[in-house]
C-alpha positions as CSV (number, residue, x, y, z in Angstrom):
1,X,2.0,3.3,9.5
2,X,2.2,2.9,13.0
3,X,0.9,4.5,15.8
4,X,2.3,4.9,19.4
5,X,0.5,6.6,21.9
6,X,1.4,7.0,25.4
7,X,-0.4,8.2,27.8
8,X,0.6,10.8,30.5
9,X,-0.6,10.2,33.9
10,X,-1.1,13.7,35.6
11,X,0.6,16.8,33.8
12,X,3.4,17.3,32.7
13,X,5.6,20.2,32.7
14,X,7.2,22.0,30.0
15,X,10.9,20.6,31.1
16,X,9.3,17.4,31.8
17,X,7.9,17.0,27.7
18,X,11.1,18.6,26.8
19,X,13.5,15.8,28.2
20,X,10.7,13.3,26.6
21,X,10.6,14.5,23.7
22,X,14.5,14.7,23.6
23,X,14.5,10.8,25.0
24,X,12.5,10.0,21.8
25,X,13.8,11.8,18.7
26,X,10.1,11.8,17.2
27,X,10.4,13.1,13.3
28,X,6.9,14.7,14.3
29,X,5.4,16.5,17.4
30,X,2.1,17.2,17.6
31,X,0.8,19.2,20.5
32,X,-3.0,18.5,20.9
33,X,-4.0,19.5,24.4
34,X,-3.3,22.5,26.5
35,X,-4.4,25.8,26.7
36,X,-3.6,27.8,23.0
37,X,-0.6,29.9,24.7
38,X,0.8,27.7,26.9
39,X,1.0,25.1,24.0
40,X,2.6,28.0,21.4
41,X,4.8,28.8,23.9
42,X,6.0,25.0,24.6
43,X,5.4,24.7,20.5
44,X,8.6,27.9,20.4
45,X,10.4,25.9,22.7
46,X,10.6,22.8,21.1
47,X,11.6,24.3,17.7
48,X,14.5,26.1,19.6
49,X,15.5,22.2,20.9
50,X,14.5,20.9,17.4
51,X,16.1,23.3,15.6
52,X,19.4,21.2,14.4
53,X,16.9,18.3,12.9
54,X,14.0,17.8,10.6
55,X,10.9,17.5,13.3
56,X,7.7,18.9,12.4
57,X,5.9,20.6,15.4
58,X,2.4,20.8,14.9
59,X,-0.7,22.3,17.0
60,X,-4.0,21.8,15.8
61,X,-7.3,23.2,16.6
62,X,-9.7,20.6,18.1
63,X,-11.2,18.5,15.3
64,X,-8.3,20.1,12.8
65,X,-7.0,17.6,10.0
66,X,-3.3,16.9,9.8
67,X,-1.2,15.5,6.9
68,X,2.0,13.9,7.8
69,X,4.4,12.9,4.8
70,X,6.2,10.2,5.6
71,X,9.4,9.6,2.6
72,X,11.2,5.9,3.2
73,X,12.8,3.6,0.8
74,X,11.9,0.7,0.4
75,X,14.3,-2.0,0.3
76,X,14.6,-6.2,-0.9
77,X,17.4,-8.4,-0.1
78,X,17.9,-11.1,-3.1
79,X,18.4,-14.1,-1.4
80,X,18.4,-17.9,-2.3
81,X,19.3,-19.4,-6.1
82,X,19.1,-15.3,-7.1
83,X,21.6,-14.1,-4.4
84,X,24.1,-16.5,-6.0
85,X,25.3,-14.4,-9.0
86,X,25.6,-10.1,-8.5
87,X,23.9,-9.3,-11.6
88,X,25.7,-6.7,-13.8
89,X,24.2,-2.7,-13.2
90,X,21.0,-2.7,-15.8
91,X,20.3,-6.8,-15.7
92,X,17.1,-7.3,-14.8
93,X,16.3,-9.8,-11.9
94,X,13.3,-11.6,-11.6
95,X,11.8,-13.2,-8.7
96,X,8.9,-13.1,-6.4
97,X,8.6,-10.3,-3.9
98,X,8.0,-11.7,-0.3
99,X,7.3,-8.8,2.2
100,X,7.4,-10.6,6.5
101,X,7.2,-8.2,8.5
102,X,8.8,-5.0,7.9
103,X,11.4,-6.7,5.4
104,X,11.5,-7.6,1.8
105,X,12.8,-10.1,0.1
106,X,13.4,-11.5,-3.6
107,X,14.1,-14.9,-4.4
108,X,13.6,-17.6,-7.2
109,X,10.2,-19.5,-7.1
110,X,11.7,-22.5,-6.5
111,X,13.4,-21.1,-3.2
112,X,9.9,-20.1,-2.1
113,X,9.3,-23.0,0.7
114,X,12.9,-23.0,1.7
115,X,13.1,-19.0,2.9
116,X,9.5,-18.7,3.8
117,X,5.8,-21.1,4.5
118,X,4.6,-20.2,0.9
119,X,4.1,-22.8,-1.7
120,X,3.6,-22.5,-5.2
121,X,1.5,-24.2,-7.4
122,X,0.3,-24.3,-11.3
123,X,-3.3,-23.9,-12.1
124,X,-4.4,-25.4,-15.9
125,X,-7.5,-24.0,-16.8
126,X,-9.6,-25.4,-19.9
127,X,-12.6,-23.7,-21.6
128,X,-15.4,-25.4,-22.9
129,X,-17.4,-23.2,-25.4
130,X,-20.8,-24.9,-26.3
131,X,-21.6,-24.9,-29.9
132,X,-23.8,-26.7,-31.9
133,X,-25.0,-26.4,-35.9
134,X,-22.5,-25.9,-38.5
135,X,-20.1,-28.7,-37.4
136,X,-22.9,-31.6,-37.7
137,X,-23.9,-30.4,-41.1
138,X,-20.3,-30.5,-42.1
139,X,-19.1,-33.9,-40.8
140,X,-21.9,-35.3,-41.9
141,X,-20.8,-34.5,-45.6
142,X,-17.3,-35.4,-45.0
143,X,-19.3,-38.7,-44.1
144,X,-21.4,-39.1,-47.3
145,X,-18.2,-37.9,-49.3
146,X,-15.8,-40.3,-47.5
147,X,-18.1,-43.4,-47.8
């Protein structure tokens, strides 16, 4: 989430926040300072102006929680070696997910250090377990059978 704050220098007006807030399209308003009518009257306005859209006006109390709900989808351009073939609807495709910024993308391994500064790499791993009894005792009598 992001959050932009701007900060008023003197006061401003009802008509003043009104064409602002008209400038800016926000999806959410909330109205934090002011004196409690004042602030439900410019809250009644704004639904009035908001009315058409889906903006959530909001005045809290001081120190009053609020919960915004925020529903995006997320999206991931295929690109590189797996943006070469439209799979059919159902295929599965399989790549690594690369998120830069704000975008998404999906691409073969292999196509990693061409579409981004990512490398890949393979780790081999060998465990060691330390054990010692049985095995002398029994290739010592494979010894004394063998000889």
């Amino acid at each position: 989430m992001q959050v932009h704050y701007i900060s008023f220098s003197a006061h401003a007006d009802s008509a003043q926040t009104s064409a602002f807030l008209e400038e800016l399209n926000p999806p959410n308003i909330i109205l934090v300072h002011g004196e409690a009518n004042e602030m439900g009257r410019l809250k009644q306005k704004l639904m009035t102006q908001f009315a058409d859209r889906n903006t959530k006006i909001l005045t809290p109390k001081n120190c009053q929680s609020v919960e915004m709900y925020f529903n995006s989808q997320k999206m991931a351009k295929t690109i590189g070696k797996l943006a070469e073939k439209t799979p059919e609807v159902g295929e599965t495709v399989s790549g690594l997910l690369v998120k830069k910024g704000f975008t998404y993308q999906i691409m073969a391994p292999e196509d990693l250090h061409v579409f981004s500064q990512l490398t890949t790499t393979n780790v081999t791993q060998r465990i060691t377990i330390p054990y010692s009894g049985a095995f002398n005792v029994i290739s010592h009598r494979l010894k004394q059978i063998y000889e």
